[in-house]
Residue frames as a rotation matrix with the C-alpha (Angstrom) as fourth column:
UNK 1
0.582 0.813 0.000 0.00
0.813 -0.582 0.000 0.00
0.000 0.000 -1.000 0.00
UNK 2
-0.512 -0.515 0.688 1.73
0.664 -0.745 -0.063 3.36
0.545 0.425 0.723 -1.17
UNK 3
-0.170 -0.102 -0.980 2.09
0.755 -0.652 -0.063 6.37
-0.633 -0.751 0.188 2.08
UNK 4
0.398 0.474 0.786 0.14
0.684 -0.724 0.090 9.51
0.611 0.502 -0.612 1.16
UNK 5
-0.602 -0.562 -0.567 2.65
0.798 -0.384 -0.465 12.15
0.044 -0.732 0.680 3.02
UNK 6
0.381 0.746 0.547 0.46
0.710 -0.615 0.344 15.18
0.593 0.257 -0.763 4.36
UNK 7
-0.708 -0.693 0.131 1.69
0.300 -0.464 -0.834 18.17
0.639 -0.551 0.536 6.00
UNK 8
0.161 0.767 -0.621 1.02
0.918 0.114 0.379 18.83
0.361 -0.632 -0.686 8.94
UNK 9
0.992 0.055 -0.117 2.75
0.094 -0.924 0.370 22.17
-0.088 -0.378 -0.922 10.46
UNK 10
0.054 -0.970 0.237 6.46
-0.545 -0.227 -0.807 23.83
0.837 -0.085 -0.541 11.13
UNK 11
-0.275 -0.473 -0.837 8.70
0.594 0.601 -0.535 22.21
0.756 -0.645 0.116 13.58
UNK 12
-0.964 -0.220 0.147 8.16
-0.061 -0.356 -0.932 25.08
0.257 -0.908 0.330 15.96
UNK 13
-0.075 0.865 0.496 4.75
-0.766 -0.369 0.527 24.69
0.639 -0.340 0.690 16.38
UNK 14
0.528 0.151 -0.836 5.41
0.139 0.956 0.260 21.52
0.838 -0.253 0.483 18.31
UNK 15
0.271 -0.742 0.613 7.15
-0.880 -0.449 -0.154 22.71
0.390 -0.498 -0.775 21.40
UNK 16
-0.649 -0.710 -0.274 9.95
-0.506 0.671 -0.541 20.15
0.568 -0.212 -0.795 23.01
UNK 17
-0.937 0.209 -0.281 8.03
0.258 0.954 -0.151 17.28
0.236 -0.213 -0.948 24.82
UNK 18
-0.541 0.841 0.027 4.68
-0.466 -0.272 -0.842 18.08
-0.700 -0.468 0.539 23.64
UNK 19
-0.667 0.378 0.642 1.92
0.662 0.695 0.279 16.82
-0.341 0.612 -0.714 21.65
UNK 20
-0.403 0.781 -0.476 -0.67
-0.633 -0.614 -0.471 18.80
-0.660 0.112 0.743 19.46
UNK 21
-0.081 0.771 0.632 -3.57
0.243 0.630 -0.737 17.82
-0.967 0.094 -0.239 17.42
UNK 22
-0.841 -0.391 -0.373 -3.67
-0.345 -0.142 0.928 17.25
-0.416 0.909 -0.015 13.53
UNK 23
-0.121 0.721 0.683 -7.08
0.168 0.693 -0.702 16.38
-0.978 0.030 -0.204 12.20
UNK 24
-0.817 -0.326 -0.475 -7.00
-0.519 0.058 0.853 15.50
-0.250 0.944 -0.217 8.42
UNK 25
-0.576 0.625 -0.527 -10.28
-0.717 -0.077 0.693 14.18
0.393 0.777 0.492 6.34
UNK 26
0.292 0.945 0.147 -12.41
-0.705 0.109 0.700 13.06
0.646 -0.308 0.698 9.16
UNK 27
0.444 -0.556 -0.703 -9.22
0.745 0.665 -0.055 11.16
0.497 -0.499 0.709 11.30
UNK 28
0.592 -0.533 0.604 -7.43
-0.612 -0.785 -0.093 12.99
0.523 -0.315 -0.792 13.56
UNK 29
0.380 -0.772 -0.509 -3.79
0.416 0.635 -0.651 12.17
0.826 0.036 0.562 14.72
UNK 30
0.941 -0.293 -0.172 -1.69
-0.051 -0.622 0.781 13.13
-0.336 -0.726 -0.600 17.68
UNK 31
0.475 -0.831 0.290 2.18
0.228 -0.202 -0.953 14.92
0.850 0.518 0.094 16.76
UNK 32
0.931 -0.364 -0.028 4.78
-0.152 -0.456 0.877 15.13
-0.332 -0.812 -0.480 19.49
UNK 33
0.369 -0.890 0.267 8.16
-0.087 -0.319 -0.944 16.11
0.925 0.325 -0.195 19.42
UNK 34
0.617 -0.414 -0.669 10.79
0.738 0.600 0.309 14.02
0.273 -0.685 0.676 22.30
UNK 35
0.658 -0.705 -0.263 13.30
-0.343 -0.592 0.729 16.06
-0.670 -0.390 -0.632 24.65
UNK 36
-0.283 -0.853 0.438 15.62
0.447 0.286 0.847 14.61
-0.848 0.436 0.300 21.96
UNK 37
-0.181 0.092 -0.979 14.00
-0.471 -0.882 0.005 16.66
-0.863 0.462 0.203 19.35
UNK 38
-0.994 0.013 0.109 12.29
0.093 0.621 0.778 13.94
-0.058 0.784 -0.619 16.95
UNK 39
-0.507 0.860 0.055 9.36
-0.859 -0.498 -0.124 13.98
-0.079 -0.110 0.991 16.06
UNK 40
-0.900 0.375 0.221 6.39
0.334 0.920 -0.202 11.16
-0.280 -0.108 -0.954 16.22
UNK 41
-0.428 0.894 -0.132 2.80
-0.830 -0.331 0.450 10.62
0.359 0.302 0.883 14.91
UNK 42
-0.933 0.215 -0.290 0.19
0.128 0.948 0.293 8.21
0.338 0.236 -0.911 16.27
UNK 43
-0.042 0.953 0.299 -3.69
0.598 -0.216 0.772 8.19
0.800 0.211 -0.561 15.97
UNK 44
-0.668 0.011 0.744 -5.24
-0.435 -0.817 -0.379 11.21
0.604 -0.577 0.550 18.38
UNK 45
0.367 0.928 0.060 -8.08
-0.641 0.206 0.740 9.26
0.675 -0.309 0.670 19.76
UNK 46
-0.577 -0.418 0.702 -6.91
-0.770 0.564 -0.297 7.37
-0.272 -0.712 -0.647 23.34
UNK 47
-0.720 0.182 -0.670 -7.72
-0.413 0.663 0.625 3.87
0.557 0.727 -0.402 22.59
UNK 48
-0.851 0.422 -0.314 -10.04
0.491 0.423 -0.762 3.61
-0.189 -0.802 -0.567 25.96
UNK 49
-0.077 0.972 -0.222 -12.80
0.681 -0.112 -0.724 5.98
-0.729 -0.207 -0.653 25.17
UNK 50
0.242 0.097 0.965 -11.92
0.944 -0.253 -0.211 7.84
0.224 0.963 -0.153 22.34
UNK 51
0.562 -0.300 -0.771 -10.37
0.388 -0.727 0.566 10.77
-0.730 -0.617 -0.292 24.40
UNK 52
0.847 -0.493 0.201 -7.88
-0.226 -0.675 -0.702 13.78
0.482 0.549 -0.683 22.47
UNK 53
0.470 -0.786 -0.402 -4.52
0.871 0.485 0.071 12.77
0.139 -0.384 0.913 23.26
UNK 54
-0.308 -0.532 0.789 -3.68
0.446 -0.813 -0.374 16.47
0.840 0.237 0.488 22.46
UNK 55
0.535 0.295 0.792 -5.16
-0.601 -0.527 0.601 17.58
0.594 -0.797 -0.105 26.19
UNK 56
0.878 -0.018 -0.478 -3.00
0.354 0.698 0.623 14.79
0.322 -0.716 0.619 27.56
UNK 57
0.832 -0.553 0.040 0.47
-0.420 -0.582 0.696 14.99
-0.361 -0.596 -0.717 29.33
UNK 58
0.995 -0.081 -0.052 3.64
0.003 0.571 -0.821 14.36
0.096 0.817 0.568 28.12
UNK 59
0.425 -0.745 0.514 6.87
-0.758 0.018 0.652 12.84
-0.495 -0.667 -0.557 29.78
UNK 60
-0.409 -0.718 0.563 9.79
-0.155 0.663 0.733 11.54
-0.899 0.213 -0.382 28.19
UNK 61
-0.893 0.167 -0.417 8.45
-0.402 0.118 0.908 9.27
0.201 0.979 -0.038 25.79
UNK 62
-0.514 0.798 -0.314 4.95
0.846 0.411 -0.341 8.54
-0.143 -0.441 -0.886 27.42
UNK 63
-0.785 0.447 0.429 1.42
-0.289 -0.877 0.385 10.05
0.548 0.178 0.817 26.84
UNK 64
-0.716 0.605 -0.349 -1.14
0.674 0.466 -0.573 9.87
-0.184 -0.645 -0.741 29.21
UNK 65
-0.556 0.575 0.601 -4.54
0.665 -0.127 0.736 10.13
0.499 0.808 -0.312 28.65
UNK 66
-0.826 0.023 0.564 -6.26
-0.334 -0.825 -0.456 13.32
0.455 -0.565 0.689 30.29
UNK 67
0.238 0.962 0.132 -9.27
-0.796 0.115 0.595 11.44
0.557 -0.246 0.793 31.05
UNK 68
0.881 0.472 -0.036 -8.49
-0.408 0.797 0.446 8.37
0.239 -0.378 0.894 32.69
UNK 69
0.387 -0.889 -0.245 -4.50
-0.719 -0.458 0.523 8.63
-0.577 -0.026 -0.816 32.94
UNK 70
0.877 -0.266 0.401 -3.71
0.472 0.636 -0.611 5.49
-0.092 0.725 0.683 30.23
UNK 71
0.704 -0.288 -0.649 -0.82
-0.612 -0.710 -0.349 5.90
-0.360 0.643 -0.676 28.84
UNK 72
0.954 -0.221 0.202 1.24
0.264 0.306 -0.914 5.06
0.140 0.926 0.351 25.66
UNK 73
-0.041 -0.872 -0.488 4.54
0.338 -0.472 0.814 5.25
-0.940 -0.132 0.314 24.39
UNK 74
0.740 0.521 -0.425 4.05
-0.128 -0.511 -0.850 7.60
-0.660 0.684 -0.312 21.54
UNK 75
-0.141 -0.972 -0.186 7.18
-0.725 -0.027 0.688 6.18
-0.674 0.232 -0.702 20.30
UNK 76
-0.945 -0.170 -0.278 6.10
-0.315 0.695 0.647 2.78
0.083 0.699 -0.710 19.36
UNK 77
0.120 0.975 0.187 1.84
-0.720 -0.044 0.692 3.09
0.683 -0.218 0.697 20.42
UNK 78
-0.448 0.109 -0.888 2.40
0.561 0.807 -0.184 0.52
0.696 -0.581 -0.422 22.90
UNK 79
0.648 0.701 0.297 -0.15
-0.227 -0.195 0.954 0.69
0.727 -0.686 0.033 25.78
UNK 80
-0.746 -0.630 0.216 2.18
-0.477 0.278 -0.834 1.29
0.465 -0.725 -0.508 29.26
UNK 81
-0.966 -0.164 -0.201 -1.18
0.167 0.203 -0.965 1.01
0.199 -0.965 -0.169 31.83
UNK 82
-0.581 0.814 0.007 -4.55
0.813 0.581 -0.042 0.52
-0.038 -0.019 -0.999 33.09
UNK 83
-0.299 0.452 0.840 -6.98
-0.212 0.827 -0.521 1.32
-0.930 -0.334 -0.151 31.49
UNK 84
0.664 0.187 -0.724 -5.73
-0.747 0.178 -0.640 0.69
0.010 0.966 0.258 28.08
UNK 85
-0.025 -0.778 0.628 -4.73
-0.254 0.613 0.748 -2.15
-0.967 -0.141 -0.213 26.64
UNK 86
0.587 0.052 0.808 -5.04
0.789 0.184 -0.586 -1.58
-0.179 0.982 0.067 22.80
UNK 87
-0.373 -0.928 0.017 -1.81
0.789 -0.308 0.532 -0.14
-0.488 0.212 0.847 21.21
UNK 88
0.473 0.502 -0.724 -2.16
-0.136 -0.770 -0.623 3.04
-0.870 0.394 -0.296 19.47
UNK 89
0.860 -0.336 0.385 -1.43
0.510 0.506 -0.696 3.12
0.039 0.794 0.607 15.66
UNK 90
-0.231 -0.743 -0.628 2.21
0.080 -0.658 0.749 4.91
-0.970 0.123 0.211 14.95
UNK 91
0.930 -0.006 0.369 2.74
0.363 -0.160 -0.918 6.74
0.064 0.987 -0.146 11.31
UNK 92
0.171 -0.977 -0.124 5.75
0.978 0.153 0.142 7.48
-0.120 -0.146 0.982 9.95
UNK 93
0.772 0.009 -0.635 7.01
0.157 -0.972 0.177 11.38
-0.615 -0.236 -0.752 10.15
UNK 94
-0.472 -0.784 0.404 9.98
0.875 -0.361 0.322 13.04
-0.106 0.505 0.856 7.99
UNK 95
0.723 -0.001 -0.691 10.72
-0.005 -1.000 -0.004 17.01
-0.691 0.006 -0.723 8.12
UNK 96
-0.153 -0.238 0.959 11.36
0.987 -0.074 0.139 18.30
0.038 0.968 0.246 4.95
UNK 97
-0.387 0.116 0.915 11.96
0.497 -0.810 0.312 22.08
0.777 0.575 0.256 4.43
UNK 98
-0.935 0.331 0.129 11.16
-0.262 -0.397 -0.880 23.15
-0.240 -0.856 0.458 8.79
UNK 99
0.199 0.898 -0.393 7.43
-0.692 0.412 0.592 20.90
0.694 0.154 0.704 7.79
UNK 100
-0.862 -0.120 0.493 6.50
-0.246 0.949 -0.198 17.88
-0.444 -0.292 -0.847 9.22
UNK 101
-0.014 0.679 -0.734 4.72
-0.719 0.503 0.479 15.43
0.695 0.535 0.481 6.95
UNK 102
-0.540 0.192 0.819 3.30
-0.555 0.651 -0.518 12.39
-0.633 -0.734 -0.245 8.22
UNK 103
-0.733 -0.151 -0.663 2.55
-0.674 0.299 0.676 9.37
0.096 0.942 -0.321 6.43
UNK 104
-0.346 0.910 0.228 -1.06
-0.694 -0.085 -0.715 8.17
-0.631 -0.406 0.661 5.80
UNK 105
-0.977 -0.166 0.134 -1.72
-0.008 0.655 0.756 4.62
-0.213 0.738 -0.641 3.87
């Protein structure tokens, strides 16, 4: 299946270990950017109730969900703790030109 790259924003809108919200033709995604300065994409919707990941917190490499404190590693969508236990999806990212694109199959 052939990756439809979409931009999303500039690097600076992403501030060091945070996460913001990207919603694209009726999906929305969550974008964070590691105290190591990488970026990451993986679906926006917490896999427990369908929560914004973009209201959640973000340490290290770990999001937790504002609603119920789940949390992921937004690195690789893996579920850390109760009360998810369905991975989130990852997508791949590449910055081109101070963009970030994010790849959508």
């Amino acid at each position: 299946m052939s990756q439809n790259w979409v931009e999303v924003c500039e690097t600076d809108e992403v501030d060091g270990e945070d996460v913001i919200r990207f919603d694209h033709e009726g999906r929305t995604f969550a974008i964070y950017r590691s105290p190591g300065d990488e970026y990451f994409a993986t679906d926006g919707l917490c896999t427990h109730e369908q929560i914004h990941l973009a209201d959640g917190l973000v340490m290290d490499d770990i999001i937790e969900c504002p609603k119920h404190n789940g949390r992921f590693n937004y690195k690789t969508g893996e579920a850390k703790g109760a009360p998810v236990c369905v991975n989130l999806k990852t997508y791949p990212v590449k910055i081109e030109g101070g963009n970030v694109f994010i790849a959508i199959s």
